[in-house]
VEXLOPA-718292 format. One record per atom (N, C-alpha, C): atom name; residue number from 1; residue in one letter; x, y, z. Coordinates in nm, 3 decimals, always signed. Layout:
N
+------+-----+------+---------+---------+---------+
! atom !  nr ! rest !    east !   north !      up !
+------+-----+------+---------+---------+---------+
!   CA ! NUM !    A !       X !       Y !       Z !
...
+------+-----+------+---------+---------+---------+
# end
This chain:
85
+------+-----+------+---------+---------+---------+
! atom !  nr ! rest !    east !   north !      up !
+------+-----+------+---------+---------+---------+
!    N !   1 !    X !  -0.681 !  -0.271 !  +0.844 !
!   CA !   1 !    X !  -0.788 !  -0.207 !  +0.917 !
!    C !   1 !    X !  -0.920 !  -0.270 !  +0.875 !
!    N !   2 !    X !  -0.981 !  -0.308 !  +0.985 !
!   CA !   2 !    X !  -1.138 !  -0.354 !  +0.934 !
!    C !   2 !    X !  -1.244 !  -0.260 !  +0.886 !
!    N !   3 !    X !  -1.314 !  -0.313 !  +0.797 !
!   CA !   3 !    X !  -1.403 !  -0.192 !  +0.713 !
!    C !   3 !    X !  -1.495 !  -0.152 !  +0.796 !
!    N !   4 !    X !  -1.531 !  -0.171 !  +0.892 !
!   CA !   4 !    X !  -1.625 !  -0.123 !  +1.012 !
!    C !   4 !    X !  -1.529 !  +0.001 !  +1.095 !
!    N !   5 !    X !  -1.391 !  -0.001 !  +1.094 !
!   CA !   5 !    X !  -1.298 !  +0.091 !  +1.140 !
!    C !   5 !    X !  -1.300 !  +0.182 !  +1.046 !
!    N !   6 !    X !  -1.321 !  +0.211 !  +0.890 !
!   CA !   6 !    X !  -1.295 !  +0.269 !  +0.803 !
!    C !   6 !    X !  -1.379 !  +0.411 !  +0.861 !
!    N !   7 !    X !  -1.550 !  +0.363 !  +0.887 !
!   CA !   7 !    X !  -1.658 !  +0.454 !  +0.878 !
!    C !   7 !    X !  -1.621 !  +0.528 !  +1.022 !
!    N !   8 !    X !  -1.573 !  +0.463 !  +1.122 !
!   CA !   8 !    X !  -1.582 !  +0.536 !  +1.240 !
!    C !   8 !    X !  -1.411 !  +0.660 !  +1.223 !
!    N !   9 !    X !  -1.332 !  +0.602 !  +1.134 !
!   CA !   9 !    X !  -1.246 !  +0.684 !  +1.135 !
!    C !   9 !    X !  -1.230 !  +0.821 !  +1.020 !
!    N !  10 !    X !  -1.270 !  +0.931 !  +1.026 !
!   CA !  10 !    X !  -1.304 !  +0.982 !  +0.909 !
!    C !  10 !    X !  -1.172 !  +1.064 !  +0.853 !
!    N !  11 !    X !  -1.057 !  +1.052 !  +0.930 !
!   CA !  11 !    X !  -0.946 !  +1.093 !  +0.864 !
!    C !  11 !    X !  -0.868 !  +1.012 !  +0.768 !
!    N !  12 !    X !  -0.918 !  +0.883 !  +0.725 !
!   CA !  12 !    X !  -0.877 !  +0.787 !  +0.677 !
!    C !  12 !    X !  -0.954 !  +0.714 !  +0.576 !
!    N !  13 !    X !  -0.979 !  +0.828 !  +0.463 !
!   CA !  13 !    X !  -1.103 !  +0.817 !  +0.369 !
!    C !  13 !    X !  -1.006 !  +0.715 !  +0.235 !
!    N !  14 !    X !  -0.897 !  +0.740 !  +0.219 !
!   CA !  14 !    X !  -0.879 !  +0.638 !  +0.130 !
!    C !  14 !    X !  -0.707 !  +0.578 !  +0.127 !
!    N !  15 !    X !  -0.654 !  +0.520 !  +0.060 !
!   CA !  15 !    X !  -0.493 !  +0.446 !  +0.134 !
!    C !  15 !    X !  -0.405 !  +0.545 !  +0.122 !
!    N !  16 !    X !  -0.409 !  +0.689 !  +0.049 !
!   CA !  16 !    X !  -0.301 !  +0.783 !  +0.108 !
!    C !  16 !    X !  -0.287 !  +0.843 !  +0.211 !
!    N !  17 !    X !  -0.469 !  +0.831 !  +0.269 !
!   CA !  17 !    X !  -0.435 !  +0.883 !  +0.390 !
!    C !  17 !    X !  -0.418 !  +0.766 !  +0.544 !
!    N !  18 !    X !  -0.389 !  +0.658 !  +0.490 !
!   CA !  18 !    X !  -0.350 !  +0.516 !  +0.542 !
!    C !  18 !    X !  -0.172 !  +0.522 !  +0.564 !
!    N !  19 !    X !  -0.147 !  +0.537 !  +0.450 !
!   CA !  19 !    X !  -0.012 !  +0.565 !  +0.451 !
!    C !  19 !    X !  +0.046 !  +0.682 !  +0.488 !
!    N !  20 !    X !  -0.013 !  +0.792 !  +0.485 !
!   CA !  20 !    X !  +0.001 !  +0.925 !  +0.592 !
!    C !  20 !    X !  +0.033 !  +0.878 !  +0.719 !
!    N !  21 !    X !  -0.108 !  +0.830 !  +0.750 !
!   CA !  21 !    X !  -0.111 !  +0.771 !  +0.882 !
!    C !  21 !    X !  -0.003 !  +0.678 !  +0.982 !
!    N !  22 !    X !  +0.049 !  +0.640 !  +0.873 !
!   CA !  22 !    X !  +0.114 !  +0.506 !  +0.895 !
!    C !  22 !    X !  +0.292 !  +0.617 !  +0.915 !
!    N !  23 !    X !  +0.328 !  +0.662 !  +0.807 !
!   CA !  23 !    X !  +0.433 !  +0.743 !  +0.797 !
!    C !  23 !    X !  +0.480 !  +0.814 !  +0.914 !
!    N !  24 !    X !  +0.352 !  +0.905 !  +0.975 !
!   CA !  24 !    X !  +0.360 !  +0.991 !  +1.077 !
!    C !  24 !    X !  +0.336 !  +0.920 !  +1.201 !
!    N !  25 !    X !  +0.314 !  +0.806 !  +1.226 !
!   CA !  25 !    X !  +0.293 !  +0.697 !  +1.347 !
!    C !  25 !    X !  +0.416 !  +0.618 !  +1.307 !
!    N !  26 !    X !  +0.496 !  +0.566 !  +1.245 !
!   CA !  26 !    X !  +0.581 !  +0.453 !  +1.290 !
!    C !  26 !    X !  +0.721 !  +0.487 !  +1.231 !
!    N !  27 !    X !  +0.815 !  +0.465 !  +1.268 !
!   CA !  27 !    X !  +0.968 !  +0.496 !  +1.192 !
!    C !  27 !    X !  +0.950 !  +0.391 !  +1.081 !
!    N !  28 !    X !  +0.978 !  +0.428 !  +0.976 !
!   CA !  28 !    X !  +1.008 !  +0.408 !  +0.891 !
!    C !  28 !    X !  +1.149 !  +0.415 !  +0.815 !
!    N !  29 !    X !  +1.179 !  +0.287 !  +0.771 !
!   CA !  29 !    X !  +1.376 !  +0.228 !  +0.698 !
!    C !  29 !    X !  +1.365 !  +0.345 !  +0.611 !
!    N !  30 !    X !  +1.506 !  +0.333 !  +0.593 !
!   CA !  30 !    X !  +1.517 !  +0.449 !  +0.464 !
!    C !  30 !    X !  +1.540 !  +0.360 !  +0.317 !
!    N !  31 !    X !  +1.483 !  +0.232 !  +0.327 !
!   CA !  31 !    X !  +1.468 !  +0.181 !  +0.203 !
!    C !  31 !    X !  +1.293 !  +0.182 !  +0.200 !
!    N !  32 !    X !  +1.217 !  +0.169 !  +0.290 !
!   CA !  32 !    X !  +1.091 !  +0.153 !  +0.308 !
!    C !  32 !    X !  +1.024 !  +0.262 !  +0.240 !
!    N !  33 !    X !  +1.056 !  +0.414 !  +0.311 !
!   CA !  33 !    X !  +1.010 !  +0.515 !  +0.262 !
!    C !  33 !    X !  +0.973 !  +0.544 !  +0.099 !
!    N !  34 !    X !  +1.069 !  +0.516 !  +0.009 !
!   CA !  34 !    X !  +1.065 !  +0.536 !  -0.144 !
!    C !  34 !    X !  +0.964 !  +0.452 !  -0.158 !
!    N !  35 !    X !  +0.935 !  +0.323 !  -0.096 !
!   CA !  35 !    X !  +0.890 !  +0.248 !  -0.159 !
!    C !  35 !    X !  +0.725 !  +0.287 !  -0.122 !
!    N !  36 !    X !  +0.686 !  +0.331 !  +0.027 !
!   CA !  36 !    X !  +0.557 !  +0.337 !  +0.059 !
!    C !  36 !    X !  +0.486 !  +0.509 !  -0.021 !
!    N !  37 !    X !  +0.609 !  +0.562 !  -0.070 !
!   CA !  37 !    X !  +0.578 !  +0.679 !  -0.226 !
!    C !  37 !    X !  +0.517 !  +0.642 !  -0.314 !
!    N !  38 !    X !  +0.596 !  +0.507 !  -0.370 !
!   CA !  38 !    X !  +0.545 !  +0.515 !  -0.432 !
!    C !  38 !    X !  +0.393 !  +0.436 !  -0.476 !
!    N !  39 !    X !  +0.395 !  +0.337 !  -0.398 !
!   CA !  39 !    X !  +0.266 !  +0.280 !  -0.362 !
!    C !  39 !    X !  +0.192 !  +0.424 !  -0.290 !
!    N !  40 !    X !  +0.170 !  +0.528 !  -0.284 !
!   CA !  40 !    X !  +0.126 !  +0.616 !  -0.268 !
!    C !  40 !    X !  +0.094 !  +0.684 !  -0.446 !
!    N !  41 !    X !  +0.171 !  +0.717 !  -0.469 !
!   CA !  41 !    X !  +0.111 !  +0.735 !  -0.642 !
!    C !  41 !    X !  +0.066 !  +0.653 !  -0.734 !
!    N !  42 !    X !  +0.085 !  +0.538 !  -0.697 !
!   CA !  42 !    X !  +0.027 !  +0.438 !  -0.768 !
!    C !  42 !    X !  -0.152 !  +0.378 !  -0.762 !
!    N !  43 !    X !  -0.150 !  +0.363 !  -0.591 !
!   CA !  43 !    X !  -0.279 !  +0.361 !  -0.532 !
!    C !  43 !    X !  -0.368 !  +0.405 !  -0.445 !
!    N !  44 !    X !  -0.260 !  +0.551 !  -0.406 !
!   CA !  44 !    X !  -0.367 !  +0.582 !  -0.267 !
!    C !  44 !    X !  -0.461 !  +0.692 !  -0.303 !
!    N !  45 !    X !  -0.506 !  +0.659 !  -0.456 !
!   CA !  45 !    X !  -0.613 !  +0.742 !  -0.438 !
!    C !  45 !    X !  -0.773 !  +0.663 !  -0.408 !
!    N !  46 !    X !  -0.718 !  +0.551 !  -0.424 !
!   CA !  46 !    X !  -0.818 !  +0.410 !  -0.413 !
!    C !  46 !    X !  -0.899 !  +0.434 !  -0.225 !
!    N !  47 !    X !  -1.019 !  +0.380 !  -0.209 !
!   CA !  47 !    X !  -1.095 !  +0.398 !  -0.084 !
!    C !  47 !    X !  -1.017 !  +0.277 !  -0.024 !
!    N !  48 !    X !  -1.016 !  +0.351 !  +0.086 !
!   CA !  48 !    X !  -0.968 !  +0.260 !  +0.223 !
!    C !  48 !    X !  -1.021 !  +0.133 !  +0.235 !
!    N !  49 !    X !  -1.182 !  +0.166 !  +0.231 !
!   CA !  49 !    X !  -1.306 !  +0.062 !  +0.254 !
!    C !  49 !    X !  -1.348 !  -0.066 !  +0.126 !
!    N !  50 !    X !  -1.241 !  -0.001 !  -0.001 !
!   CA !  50 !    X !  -1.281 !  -0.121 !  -0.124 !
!    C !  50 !    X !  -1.155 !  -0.202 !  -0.083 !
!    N !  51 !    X !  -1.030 !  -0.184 !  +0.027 !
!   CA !  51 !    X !  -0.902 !  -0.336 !  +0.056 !
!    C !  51 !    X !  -0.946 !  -0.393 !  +0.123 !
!    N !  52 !    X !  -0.953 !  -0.554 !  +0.073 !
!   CA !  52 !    X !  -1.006 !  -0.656 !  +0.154 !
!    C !  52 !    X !  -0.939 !  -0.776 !  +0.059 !
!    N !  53 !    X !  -0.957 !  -0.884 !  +0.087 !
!   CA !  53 !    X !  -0.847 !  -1.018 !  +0.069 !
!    C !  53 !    X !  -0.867 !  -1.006 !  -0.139 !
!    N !  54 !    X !  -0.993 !  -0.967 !  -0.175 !
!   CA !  54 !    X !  -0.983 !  -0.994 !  -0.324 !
!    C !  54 !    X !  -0.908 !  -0.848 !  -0.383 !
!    N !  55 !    X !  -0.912 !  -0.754 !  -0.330 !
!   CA !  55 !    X !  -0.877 !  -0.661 !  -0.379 !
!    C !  55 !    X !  -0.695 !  -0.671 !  -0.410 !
!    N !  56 !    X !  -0.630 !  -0.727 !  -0.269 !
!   CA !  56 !    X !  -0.510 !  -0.725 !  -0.250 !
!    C !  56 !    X !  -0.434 !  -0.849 !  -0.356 !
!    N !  57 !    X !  -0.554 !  -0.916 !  -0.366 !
!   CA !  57 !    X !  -0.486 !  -1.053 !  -0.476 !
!    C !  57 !    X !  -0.470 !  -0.997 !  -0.618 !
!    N !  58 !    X !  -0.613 !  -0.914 !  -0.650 !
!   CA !  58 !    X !  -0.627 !  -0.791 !  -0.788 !
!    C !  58 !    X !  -0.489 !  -0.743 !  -0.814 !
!    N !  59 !    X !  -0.480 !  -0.617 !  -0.677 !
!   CA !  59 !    X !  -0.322 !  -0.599 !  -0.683 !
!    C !  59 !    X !  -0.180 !  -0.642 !  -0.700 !
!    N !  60 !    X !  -0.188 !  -0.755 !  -0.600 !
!   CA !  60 !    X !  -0.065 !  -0.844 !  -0.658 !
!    C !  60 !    X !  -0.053 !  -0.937 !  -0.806 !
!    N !  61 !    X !  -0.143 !  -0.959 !  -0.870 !
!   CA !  61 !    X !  -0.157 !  -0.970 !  -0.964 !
!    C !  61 !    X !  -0.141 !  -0.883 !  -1.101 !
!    N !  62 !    X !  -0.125 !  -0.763 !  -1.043 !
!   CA !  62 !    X !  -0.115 !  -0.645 !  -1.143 !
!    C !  62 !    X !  +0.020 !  -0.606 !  -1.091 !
!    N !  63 !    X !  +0.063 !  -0.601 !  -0.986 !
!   CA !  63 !    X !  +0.214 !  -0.566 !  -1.013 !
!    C !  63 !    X !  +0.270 !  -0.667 !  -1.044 !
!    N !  64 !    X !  +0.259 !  -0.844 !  -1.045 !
!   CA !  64 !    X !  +0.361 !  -0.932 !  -1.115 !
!    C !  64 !    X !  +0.368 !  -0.913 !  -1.262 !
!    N !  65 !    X !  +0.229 !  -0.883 !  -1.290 !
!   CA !  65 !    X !  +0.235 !  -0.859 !  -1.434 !
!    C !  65 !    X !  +0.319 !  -0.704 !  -1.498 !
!    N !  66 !    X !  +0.321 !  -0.618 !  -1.446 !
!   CA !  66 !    X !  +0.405 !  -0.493 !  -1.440 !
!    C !  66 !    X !  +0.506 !  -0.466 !  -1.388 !
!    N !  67 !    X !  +0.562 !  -0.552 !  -1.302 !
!   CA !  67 !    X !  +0.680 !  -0.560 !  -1.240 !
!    C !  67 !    X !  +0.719 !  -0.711 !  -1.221 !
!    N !  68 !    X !  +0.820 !  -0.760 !  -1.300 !
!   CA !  68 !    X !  +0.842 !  -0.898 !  -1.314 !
!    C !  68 !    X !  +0.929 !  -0.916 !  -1.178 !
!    N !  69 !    X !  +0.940 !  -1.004 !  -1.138 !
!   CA !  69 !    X !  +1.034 !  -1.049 !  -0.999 !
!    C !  69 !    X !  +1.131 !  -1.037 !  -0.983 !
!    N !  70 !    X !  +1.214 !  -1.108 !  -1.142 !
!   CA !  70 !    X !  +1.325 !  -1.072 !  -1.161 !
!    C !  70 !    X !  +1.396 !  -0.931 !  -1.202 !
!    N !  71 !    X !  +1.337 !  -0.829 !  -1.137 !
!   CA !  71 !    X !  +1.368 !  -0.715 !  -1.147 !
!    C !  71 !    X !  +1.533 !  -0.678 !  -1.090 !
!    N !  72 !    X !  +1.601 !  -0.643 !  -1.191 !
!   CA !  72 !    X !  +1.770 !  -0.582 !  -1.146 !
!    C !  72 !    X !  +1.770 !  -0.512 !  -0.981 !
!    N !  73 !    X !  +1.648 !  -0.418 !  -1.021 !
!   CA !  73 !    X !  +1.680 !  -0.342 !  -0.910 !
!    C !  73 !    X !  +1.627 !  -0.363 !  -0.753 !
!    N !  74 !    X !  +1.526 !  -0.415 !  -0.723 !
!   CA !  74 !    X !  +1.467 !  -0.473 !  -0.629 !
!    C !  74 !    X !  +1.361 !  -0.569 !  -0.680 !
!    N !  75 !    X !  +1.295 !  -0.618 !  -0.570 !
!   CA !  75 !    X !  +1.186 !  -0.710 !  -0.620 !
!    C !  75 !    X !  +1.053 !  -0.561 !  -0.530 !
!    N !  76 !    X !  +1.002 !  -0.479 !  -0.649 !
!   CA !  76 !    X !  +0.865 !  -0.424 !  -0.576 !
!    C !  76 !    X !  +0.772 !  -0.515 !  -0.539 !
!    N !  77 !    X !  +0.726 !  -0.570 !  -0.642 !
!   CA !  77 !    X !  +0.647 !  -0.673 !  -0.531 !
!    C !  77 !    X !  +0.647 !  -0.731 !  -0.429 !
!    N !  78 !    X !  +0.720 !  -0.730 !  -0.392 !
!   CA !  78 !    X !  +0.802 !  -0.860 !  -0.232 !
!    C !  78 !    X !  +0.762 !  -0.727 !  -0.161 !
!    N !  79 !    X !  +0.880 !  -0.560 !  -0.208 !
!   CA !  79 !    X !  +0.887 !  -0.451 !  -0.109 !
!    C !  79 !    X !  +0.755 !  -0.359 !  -0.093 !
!    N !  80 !    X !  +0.678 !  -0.386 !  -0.214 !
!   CA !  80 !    X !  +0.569 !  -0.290 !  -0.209 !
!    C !  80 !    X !  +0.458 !  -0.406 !  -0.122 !
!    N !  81 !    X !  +0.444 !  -0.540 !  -0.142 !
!   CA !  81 !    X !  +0.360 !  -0.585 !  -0.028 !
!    C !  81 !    X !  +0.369 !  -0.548 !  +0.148 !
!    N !  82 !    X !  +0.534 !  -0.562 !  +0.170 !
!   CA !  82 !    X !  +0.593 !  -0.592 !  +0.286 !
!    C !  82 !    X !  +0.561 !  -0.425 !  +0.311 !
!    N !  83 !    X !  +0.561 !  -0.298 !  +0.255 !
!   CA !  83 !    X !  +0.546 !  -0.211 !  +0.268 !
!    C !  83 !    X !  +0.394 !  -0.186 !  +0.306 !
!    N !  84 !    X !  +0.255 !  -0.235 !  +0.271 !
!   CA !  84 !    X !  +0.166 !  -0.171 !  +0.257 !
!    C !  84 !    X !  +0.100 !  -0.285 !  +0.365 !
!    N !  85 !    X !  +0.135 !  -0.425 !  +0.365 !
!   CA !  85 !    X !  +0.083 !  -0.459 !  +0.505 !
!    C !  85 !    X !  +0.163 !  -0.493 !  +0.617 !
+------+-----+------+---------+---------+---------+
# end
């Protein structure tokens, strides 16, 4: 969403209510769901209007470092990107 969309939309004050949004507008996999949770407790208390290209690199940078790739159980990073854009 462009940050000029942020101000005109006022139900959509920061990324939980992005991912609300998103939840209640599109079907969602039943592997997807857990995952857009938990990128919901992790970051949607963060403003809508501070994601933009440096923020998202911040992020991916902080989950490689907290979630290594070679993870047993999935790769979050790969699912939590593919999840949130």
């Amino acid at each position: 969403m462009l940050p000029e969309r942020v101000d005109q939309t006022l139900d959509l004050a920061n990324i939980t209510d992005a991912i609300r949004a998103y939840i209640t507008t599109i079907t969602i996999s039943k592997s997807g769901l857990p995952i857009l949770n938990t990128l919901w407790d992790r970051i949607g208390k963060g403003s809508l209007r501070s994601v933009n290209y440096s923020w998202a690199e911040d992020w991916v940078r902080k989950m490689k470092q907290e979630e290594p790739l070679s993870s047993p159980q999935y790769s979050p990073l790969c699912r939590g990107i593919g999840a949130l854009f």
